[in-house]
Structures are given as structure tokens and as C-alpha cells.
C-alpha positions in Angstrom: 18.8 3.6 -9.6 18.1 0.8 -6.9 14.7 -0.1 -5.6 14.1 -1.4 -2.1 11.2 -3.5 -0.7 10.1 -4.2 2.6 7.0 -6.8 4.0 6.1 -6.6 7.5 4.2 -10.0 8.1 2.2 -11.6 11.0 0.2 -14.6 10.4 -0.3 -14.3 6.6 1.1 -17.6 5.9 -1.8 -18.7 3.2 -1.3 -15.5 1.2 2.9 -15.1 1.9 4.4 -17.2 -0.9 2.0 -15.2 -3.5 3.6 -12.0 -2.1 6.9 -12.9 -2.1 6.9 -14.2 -5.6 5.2 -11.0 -7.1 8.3 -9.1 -6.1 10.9 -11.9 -6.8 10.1 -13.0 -9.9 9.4 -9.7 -11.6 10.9 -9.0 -14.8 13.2 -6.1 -13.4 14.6 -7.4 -10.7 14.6 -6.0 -7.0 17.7 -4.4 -5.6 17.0 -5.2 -2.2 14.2 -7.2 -0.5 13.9 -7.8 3.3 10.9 -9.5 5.3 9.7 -9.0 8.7 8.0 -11.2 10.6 7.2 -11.3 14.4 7.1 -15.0 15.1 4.1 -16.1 13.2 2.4 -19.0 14.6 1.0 -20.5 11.4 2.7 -21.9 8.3 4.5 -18.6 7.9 7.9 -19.8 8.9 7.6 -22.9 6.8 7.4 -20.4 3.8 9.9 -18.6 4.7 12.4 -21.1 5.1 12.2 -21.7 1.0 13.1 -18.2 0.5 16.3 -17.7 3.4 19.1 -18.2 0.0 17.0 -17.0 -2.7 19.5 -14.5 -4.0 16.5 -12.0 -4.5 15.9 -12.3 -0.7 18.2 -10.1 0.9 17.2 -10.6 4.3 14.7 -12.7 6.7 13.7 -11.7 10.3 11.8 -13.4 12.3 11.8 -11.1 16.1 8.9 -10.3 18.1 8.0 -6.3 16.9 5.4 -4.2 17.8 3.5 -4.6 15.0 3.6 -3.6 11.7 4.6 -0.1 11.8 7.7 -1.1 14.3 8.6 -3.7 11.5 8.5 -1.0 8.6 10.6 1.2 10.8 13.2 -1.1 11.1 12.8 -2.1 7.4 13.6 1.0 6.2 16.3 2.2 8.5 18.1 -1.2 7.9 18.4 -0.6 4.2 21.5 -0.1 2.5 22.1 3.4 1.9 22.7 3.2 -2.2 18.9 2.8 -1.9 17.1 5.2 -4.4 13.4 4.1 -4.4 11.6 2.5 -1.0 8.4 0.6 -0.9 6.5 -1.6 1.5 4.3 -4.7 0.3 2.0 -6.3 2.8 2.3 -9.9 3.5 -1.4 -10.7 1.5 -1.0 -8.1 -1.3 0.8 -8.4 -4.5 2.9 -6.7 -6.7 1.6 -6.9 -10.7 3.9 -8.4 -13.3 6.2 -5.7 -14.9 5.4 -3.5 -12.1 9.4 -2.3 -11.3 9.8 -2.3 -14.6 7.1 0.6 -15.1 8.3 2.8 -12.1 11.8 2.5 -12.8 11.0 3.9 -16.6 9.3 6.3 -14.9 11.2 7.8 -12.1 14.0 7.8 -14.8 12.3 9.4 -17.3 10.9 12.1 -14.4 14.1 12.8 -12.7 12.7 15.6 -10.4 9.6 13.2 -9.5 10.2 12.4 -5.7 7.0 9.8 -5.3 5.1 7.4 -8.1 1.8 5.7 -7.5 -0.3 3.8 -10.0 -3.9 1.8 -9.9 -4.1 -1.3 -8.5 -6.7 -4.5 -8.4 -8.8 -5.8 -5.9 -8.7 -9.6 -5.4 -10.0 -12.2 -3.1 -8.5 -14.7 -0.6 -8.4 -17.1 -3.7 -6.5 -14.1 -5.5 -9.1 -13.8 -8.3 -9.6 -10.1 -9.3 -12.7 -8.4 -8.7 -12.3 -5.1 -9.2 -9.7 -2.4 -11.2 -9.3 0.8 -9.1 -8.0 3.5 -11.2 -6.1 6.0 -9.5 -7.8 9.4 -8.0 -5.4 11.9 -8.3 -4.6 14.1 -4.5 -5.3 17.6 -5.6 -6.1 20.3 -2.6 -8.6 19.5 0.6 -8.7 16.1 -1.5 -5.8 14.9 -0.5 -7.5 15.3 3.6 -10.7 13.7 2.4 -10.1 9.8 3.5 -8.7 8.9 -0.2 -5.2 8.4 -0.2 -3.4 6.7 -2.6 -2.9 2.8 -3.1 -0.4 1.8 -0.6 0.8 -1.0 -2.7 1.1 0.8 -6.0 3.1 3.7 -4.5 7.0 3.9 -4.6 9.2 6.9 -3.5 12.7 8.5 -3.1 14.3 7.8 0.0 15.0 11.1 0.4 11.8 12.3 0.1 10.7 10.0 2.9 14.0 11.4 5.3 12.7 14.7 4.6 8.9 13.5 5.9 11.1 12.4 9.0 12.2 8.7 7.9 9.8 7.0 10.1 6.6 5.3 10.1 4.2 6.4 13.3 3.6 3.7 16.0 0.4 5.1 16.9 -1.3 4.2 14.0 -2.7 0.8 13.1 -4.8 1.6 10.2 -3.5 4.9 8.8 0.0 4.7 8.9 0.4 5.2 5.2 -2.0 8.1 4.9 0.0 9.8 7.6 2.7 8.8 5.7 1.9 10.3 2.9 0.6 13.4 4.1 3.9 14.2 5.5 5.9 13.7 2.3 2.5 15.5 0.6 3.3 18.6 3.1 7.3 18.9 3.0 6.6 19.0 -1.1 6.8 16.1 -3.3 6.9 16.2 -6.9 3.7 13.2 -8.0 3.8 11.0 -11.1 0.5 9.2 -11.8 1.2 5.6 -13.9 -2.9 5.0 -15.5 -2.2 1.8 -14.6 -2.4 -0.8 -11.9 0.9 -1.4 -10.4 -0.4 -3.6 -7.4 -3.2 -5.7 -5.9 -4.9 -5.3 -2.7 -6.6 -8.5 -0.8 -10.0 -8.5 0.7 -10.5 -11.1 3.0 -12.1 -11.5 6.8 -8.7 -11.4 8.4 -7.7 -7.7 6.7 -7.3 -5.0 8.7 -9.1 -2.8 5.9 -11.9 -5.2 6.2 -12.3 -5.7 9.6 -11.0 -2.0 11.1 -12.4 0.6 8.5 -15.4 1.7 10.2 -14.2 1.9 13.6 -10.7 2.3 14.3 -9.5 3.3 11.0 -11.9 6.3 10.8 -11.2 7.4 14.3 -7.2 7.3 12.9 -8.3 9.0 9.8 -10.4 11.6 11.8 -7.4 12.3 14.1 -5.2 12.9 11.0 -7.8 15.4 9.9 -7.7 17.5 13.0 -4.2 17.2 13.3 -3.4 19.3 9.8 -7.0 21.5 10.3 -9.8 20.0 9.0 -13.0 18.9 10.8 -14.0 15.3 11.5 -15.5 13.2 9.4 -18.4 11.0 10.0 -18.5 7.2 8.0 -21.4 8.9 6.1 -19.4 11.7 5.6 -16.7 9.8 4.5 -18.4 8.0 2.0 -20.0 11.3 0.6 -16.7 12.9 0.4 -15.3 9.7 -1.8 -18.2 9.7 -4.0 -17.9 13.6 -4.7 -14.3 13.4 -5.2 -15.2 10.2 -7.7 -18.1 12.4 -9.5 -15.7 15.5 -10.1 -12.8 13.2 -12.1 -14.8 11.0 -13.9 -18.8 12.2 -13.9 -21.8 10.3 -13.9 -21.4 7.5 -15.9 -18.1 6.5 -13.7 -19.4 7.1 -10.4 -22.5 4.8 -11.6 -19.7 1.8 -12.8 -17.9 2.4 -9.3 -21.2 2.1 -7.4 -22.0 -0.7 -9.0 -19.1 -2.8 -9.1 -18.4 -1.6 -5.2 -21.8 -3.3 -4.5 -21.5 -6.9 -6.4 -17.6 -6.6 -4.8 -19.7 -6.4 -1.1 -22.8 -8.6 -1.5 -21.5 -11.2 -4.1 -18.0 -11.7 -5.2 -16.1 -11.7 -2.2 -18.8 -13.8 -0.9 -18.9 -16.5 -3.4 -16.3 -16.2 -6.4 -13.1 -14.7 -5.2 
């Protein structure tokens, strides 16, 4: 079984090198690993000229796209076809030591498991961790309710993603992998939860999660929504929605702990120690 990874990239340079080490330098290797980036105008192509022969590296392009949904569509359709597994790592995420280790054991231990996805950690620009998000499993009207699962902890057949139409969709900036995954949800994947995180997710002013969430990602989100039936969401409702789906899998006394940790994550730890 061969595992593939692409990174779309675009002015990421400060958090690049971090992300490309977390996939090259994990204890089972990568089968194939390709970066896109669409002429960067910071230190990004100074990084990426230390990684053009790493023989983990299997390929660097550097070509004006149309952002970062053009780049994973490229991405995946210029992977070799032995390709078993596909994933996508943004250029300021990481990928936790061990990680293809875990989701090879798994996916050969599960052979009619089409998709894996596991908990991840939230860090800072400085990469410190602030937060462990454990994984909310996608069961019913869930699945439509805003919470998908963590992008950078989820790996998948690539015939799975052919059948979902093998393409990411241009018109989405923010909620391209929940439309993503809705797709391979709807054609009918067979899940496998790892209880543990897999990948790290960055907070910082320059993310689009930070900076897009209540505007354009909920319109995308919203749109989604309508698209397979379901009514529009406001950010309230949104919220609400989360913190039901959080108080049904692990009651009170977690929803209090997520609450919590969500608000010193806001007001204090991203602000001052991450």
C-alpha cells in the first residue's frame, strides 16, 4: 500500500520547512510527496530550494494556480497511479510523528475501510500546542452540521475519492474539504476513527480559518447545506449546533473542558504563549 501527499502553498514561508519535515522525516516513510506553490513572494522559494533532491521530495512546482483548490487538483491528478492512499497537508499545518505509521496499520488491518481520520492539535505560529481536539464522529444530519472532520488528520483511498468525482471544487475557498468529504460521505465510504491525533492545525492571523470563518466560510458552509437539503445556518446557529453535537458524545463535564479550553485558546494563548 502506497501513500501520497500533496501541499498546496502560497506565502507560508515561516511555517513551510516545519511542514515539510513532519511528512519527510516520519518514521514510515512517504511513497510520494509533491508541493505546489504559485510563486510565493516571501522566503518560500528559499525553503524550497533545500528540499528540490531530497529523495522524499518527489516533486516541486512553483506555477501561478488559482489558488489552492486549482493546486490540489493538479496534485492529485498528477500522482502516480500505484497510489493507494491520498492526503493533502497545508503549507502551516503538520503531520504528528508516527502518523503514516498509524494509518497504514490501520487501513491494512481494515481492508474494506475506504477513508481514516484521527484527532489532531491545535498550535500557534510559534508551533506550541494549545489545544487536543478529539475526533467527533459524522453520524446522520451531523455530518451537515458545520463539523466535519480534521482535514489534516484524514487520509483516503484514491478510489474512494474518483468515485466522489476526483476533483476538488474551485468555487470554494473555505470549504473545499467539507464538500469534499460530503461527496465521498454520499457515494458510501466505509469510516475508521484513530482516538488519536494524527495532525496539527495552526492558528495564526494570516489563516484562512481564522480570518474567513465567520463570513465567507459560513456563507460556503451554508451553501453546502442547501445544496444536499438542509436549511441555513446562522453563526449562532452554528455554534449551538457544535455544542449539541459535543454534549451528546461526551456530556457535561466534556462540553464544560471544551468550553473552557476554546476560551483561554481565544482570549489568552494564542495571544500571548503560542
Amino acid at each position: 500500500m502506497k501513500i501520497g501527499i500533496i501541499t498546496p502553498s502560497y506565502n507560508q514561508g515561516r511555517y513551510l520547512e516545519a511542514t515539510i519535515k513532519s511528512i519527510i522525516e516520519q518514521s514510515r516513510p512517504v511513497d510520494y510527496y509533491a508541493i505546489y506553490d504559485s510563486c510565493s513572494t516571501d522566503e518560500t522559494a528559499e525553503v524550497l530550494a533545500k528540499y528540490k533532491n531530497h529523495p522524499l521530495v518527489s516533486k516541486i512546482v512553483i506555477e501561478k494556480d488559482r489558488g489552492q483548490a486549482d493546486a490540489l487538483n493538479r496534485g492529485f491528478a498528477e500522482m502516480p497511479a500505484d497510489i493507494d492512499v491520498m492526503a493533502y497537508l497545508n503549507s502551516d499545518d503538520l503531520l504528528l510523528s508516527g502518523a503514516l505509521n498509524q494509518v497504514f496499520q490501520a487501513f491494512c488491518k481494515n481492508p474494506d475501510v475506504s477513508i481514516i481520520s484521527g484527532e489532531r492539535y491545535i498550535i500557534g505560529r510559534r508551533g506550541r500546542l494549545v489545544m487536543h481536539q478529539r475526533i467527533i464522529p459524522m453520524v446522520g444530519s451531523d455530518a451537515y452540521s458545520g463539523i466535519s472532520l480534521f482535514q489534516e488528520a484524514t487520509f483516503w483511498k484514491s478510489n474512494l475519492y474518483r468515485s466522489a468525482g476526483g476533483f476538488i471544487d474551485l468555487s470554494y475557498r473555505f470549504a473545499m474539504d467539507y464538500d469534499l468529504f460530503l461527496r465521498m460521505m454520499r457515494v458510501g465510504w466505509s469510516m475508521h476513527y484513530i482516538n488519536s491525533p494524527l495532525g496539527a492545525f495552526r492558528v495564526h492571523e494570516l489563516s484562512k480559518t481564522s480570518s474567513m470563518l465567520n463570513n465567507l466560510g459560513l456563507k460556503e458552509i451554508n451553501e453546502l447545506r442547501q445544496r444536499y437539503g438542509y436549511s441555513k445556518l446562522s453563526f449562532g446557529d452554528w455554534v449551538e449546533g457544535a455544542r449539541g453535537i459535543r454534549l451528546k458524545h461526551y456530556g457535561i463535564w466534556g462540553l464544560f473542558k471544551h468550553r473552557l479550553q476554546a476560551l483561554l485558546l481565544r482570549f489568552l494563548v494564542l495571544r500571548v504563549y503560542a
